[in-house]
N, C-alpha and C positions, 0 to 999 in steps of 0.2 A: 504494500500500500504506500508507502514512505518514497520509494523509487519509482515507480508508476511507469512500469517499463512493459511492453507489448509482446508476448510472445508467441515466434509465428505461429511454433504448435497449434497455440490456440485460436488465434486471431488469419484468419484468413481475407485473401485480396477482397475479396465483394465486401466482408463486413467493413475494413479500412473503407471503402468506396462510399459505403454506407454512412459510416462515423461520421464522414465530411460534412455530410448536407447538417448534423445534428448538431445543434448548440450543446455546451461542455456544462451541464449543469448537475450539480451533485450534492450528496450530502454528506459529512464527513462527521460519523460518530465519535470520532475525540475532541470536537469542537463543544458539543452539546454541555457534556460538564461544566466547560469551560465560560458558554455564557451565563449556563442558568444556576448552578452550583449547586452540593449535595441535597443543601440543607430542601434547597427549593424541588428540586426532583424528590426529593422523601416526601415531602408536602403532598405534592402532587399525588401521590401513588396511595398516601394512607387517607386523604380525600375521596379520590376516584373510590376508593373499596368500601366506603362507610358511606357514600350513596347508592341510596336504596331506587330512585328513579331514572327513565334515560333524561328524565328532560335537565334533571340537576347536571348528570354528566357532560350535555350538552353545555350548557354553560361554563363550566368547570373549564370546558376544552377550547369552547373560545376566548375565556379569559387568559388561557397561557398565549394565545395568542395576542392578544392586547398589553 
């Protein structure tokens, strides 16, 4: 992950061919830690589990986005 290096093995000419047209968009789970921190992902999780409705979750879930 760290080297981000293509191997032909796996990566064949049409998929390269393919890649090009796509924009390089990603998610990179070491980062996550890093904005939201422990304390706030533990929040999160013992929240999410002590609601008993979706509509609470639903809120819940667009608050982490906010």
């Amino acid at each position: 992950m760290f080297q981000a290096k293509i191997s032909p093995a796996i990566h064949t000419h049409a998929e390269a061919l393919e890649a090009e047209d796509k924009e390089g968009i990603a998610v990179v789970p070491l980062t996550i830690p890093l904005l939201a921190g422990p304390g706030a992902i533990s929040l999160v999780i013992v929240n999410a589990e002590q609601m008993i409705y979706w509509v609470d979750k639903v809120i819940l879930s667009f608050g982490a986005f906010f």
